[in-house]
N, CA, C and O of each residue as an XYZ file, in Angstrom:
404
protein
N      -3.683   -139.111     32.423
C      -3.647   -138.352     31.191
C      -4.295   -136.982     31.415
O      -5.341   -136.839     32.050
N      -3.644   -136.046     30.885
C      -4.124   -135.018     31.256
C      -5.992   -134.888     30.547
O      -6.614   -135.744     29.918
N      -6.293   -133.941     30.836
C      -7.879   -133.370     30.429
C      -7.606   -132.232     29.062
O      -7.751   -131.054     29.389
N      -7.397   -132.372     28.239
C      -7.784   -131.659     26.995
C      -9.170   -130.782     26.498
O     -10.261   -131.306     26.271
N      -8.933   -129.647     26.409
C     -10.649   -129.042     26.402
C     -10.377   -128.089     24.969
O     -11.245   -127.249     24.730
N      -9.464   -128.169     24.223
C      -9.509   -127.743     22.910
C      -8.484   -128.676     21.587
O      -7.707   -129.600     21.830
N      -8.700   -128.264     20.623
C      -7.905   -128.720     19.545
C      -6.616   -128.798     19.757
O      -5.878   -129.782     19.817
N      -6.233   -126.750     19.956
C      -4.788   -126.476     19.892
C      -4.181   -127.091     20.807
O      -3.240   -127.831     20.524
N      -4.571   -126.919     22.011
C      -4.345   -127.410     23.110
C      -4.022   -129.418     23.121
O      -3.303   -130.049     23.895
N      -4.863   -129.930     21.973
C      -4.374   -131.171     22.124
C      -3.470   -131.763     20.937
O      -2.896   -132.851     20.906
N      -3.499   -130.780     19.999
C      -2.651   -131.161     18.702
C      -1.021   -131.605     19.233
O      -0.510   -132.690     18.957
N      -0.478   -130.727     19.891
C       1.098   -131.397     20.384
C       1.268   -132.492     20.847
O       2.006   -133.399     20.463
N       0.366   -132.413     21.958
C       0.254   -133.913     22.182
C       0.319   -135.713     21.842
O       0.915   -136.703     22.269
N      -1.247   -135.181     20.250
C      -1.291   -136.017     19.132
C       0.116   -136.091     18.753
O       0.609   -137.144     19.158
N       0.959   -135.329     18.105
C       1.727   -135.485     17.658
C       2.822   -136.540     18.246
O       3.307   -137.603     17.859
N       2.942   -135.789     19.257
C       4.183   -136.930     20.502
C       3.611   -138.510     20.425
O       4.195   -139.564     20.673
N       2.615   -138.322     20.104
C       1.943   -140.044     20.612
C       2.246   -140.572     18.956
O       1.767   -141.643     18.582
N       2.989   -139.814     18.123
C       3.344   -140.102     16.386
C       4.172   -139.473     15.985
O       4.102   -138.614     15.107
N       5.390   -139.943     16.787
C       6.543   -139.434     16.629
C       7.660   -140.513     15.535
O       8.720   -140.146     15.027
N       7.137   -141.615     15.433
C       8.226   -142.325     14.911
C       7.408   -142.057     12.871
O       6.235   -142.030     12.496
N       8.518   -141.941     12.211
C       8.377   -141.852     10.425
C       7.164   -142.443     10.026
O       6.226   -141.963      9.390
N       7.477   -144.487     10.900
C       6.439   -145.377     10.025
C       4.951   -144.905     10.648
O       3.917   -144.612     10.048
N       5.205   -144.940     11.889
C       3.446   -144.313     12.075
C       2.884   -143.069     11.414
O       1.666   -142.928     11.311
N       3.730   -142.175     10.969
C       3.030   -140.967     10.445
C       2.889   -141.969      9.122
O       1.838   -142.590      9.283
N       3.201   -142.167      8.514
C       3.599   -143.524      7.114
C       1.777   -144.147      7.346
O       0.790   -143.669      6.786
N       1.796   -145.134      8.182
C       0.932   -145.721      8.422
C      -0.502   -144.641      8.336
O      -1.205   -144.918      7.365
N      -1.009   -143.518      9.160
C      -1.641   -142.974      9.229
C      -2.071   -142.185      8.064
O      -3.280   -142.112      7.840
N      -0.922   -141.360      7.008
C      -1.343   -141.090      6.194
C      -1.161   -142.039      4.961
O      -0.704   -141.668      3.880
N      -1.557   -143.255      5.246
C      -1.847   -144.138      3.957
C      -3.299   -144.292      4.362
O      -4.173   -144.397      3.502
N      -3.572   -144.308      5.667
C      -5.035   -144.446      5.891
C      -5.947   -143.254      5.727
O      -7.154   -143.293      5.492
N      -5.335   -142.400      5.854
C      -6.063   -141.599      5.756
C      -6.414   -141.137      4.092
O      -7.571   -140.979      3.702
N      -5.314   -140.974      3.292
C      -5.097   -140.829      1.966
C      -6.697   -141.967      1.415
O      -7.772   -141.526      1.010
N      -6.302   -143.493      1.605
C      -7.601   -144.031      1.611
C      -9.202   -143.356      1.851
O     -10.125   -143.444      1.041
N      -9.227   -142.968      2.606
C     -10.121   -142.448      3.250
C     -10.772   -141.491      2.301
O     -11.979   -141.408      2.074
N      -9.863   -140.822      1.809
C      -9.919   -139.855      0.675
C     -10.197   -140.239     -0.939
O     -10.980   -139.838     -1.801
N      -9.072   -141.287     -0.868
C      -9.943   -142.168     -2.063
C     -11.361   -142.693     -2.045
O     -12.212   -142.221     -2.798
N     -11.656   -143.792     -1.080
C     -12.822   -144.355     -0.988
C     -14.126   -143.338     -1.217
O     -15.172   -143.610     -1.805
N     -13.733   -142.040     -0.549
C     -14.770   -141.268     -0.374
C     -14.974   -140.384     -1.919
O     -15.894   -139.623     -2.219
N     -14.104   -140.677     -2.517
C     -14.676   -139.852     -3.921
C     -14.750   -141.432     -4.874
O     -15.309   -141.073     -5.910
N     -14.554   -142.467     -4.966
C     -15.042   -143.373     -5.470
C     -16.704   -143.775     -5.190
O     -17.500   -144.331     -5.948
N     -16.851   -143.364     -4.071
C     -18.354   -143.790     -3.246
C     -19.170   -142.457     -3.966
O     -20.348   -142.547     -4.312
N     -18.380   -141.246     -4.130
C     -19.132   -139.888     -4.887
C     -19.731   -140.602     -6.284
O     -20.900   -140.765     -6.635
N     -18.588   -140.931     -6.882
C     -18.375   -141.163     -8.349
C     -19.919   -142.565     -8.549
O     -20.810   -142.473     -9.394
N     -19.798   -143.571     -7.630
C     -20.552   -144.989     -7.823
C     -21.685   -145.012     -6.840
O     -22.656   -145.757     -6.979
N     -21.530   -144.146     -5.810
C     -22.681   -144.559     -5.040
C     -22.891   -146.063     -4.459
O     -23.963   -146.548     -4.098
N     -21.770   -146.609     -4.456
C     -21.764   -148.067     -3.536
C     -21.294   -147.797     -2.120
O     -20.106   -147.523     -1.947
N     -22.090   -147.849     -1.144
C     -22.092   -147.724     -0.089
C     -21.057   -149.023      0.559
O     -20.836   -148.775      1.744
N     -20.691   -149.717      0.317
C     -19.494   -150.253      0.194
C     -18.224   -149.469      0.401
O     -17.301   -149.837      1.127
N     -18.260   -148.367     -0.295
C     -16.642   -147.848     -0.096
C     -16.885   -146.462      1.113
O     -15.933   -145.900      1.655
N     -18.235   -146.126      1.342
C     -18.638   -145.665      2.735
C     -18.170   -146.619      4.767
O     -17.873   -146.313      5.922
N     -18.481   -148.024      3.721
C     -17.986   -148.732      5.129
C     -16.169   -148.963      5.408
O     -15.572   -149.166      6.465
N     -15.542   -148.808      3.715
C     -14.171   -148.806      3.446
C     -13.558   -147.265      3.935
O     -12.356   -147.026      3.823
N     -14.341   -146.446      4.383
C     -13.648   -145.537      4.891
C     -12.962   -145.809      6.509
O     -11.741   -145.839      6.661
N     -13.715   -145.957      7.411
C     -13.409   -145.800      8.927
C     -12.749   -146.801      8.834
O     -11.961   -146.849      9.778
N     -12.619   -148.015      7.881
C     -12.018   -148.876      8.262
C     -10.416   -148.892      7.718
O      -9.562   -149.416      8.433
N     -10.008   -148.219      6.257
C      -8.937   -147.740      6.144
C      -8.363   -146.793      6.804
O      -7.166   -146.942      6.559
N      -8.492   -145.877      7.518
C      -8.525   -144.504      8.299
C      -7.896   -145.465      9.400
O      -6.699   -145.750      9.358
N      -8.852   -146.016     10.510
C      -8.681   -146.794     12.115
C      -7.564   -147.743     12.047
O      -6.480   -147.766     12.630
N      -8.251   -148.720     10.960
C      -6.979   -149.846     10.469
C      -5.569   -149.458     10.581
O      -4.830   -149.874     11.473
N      -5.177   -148.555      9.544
C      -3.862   -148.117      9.599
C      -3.632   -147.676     10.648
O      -2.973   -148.362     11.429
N      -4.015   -146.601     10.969
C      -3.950   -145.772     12.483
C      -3.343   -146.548     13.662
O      -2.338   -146.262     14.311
N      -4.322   -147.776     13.818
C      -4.517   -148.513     15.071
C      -3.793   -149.780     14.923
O      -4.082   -150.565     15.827
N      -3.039   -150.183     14.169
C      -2.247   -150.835     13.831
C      -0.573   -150.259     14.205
O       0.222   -150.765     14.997
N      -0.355   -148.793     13.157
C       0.566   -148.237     14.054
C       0.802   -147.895     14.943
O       1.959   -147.625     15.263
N      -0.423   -147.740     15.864
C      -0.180   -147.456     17.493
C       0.121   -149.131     17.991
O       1.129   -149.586     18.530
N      -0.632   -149.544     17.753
C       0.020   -151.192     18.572
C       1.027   -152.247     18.382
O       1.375   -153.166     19.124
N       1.487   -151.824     16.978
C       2.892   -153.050     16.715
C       4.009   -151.561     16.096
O       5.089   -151.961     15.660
N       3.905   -150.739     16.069
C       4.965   -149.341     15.663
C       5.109   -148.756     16.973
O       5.726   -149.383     17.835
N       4.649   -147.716     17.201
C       4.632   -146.677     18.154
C       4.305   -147.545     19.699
O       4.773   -147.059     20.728
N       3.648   -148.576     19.754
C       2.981   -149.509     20.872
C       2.484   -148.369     22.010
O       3.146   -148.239     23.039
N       1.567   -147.744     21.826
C       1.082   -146.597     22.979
C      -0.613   -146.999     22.107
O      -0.756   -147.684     21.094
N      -1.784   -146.247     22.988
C      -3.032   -146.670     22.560
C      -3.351   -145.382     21.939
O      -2.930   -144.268     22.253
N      -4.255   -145.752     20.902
C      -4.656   -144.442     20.269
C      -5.194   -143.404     20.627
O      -6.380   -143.620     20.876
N      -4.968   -142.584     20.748
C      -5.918   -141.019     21.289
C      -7.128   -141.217     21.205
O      -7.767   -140.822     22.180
N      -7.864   -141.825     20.159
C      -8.957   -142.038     19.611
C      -9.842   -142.469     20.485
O     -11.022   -142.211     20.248
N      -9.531   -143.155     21.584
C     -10.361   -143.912     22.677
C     -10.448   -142.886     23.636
O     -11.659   -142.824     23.845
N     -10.078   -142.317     24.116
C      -9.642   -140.776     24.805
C     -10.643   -139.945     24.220
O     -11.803   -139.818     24.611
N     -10.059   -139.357     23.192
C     -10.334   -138.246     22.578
C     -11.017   -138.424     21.218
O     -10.225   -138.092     20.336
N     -12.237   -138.839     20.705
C     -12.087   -139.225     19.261
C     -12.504   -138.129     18.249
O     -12.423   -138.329     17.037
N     -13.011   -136.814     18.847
C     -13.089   -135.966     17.949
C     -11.479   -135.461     17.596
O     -10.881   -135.617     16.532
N     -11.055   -134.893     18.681
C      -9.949   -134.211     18.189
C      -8.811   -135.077     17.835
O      -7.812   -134.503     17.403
N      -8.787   -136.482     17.953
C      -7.978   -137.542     17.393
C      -8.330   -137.500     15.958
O      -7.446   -137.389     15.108
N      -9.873   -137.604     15.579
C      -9.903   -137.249     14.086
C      -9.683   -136.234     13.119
O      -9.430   -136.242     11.914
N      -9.879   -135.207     14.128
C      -9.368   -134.233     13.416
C      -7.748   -133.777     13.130
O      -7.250   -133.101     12.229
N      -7.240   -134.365     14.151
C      -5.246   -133.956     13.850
C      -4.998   -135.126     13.187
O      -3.831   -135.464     13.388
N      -5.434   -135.692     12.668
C      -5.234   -136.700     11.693
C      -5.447   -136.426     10.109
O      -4.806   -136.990      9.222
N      -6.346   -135.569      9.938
C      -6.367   -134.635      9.041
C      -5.467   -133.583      9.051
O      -4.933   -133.401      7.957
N      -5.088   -132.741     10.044
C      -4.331   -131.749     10.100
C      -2.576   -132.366      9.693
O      -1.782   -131.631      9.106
N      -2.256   -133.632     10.076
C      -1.441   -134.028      9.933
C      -0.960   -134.520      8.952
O       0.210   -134.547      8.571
N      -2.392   -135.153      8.275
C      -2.175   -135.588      6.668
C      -2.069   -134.324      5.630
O      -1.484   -134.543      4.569
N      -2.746   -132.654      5.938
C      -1.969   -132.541      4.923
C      -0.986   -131.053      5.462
O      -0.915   -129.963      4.895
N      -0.207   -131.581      6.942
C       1.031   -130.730      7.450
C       2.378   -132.089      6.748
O       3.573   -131.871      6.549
N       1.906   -132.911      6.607
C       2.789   -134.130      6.007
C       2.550   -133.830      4.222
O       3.499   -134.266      3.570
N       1.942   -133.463      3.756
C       1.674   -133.239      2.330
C       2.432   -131.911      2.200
O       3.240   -131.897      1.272
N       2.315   -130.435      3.167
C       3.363   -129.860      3.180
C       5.017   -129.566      3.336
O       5.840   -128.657      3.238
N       4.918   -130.766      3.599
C       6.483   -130.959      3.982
C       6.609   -131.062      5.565
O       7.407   -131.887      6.009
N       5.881   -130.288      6.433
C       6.794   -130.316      7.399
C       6.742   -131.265      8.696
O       7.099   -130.933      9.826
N       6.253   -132.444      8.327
C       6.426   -134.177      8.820
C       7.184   -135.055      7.689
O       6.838   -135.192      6.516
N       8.227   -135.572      8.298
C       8.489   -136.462      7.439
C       8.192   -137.997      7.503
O       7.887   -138.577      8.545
N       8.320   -138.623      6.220
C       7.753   -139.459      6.707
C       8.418   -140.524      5.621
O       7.988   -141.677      5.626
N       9.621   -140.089      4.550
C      10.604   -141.444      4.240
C      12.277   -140.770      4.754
O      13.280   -141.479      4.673
């Protein structure tokens, strides 16, 4: 695998490794979660929906890499910039230009 030493530089990449509809599908339902939990946990302060984050986020994620896409997640590799084009992706997919039905 190659050596990655920036974002830009590894964002294409990310992408290729989430090329099929349902994994982008999969990823931004987890991530969307992620987003929920984290303003429910604002709103209540139950640290409960703090531990419901990484685990809706990874869950989905890592699920579509192993029974969808079947390649291993960037995340083990790379886990900053895996987290971060995961964001970039959730909302380049909220712009339109991933599809994802």
């Amino acid at each position: 695998m190659k050596k990655y030493k920036s974002l830009k530089e590894f964002y294409p990449y990310y992408l290729s490794e989430h090329s099929g509809k349902n994994t982008k599908l999969c990823h931004f339902i987890g991530t969307a979660l992620t987003f929920l939990f984290l303003f429910i946990f604002l709103a209540t302060f139950n640290v409960l929906y703090l531990l419901l984050i990484p685990l809706s986020g990874y869950g989905f994620a890592w699920v579509s890499h192993f029974f969808i896409e079947k390649n291993k997640p960037a995340t083990f590799t790379y886990p900053f910039f895996s987290l971060v084009s995961d964001y970039i992706m959730f909302f380049e997919i909220l712009r339109g230009k991933h599809k994802i039905f």
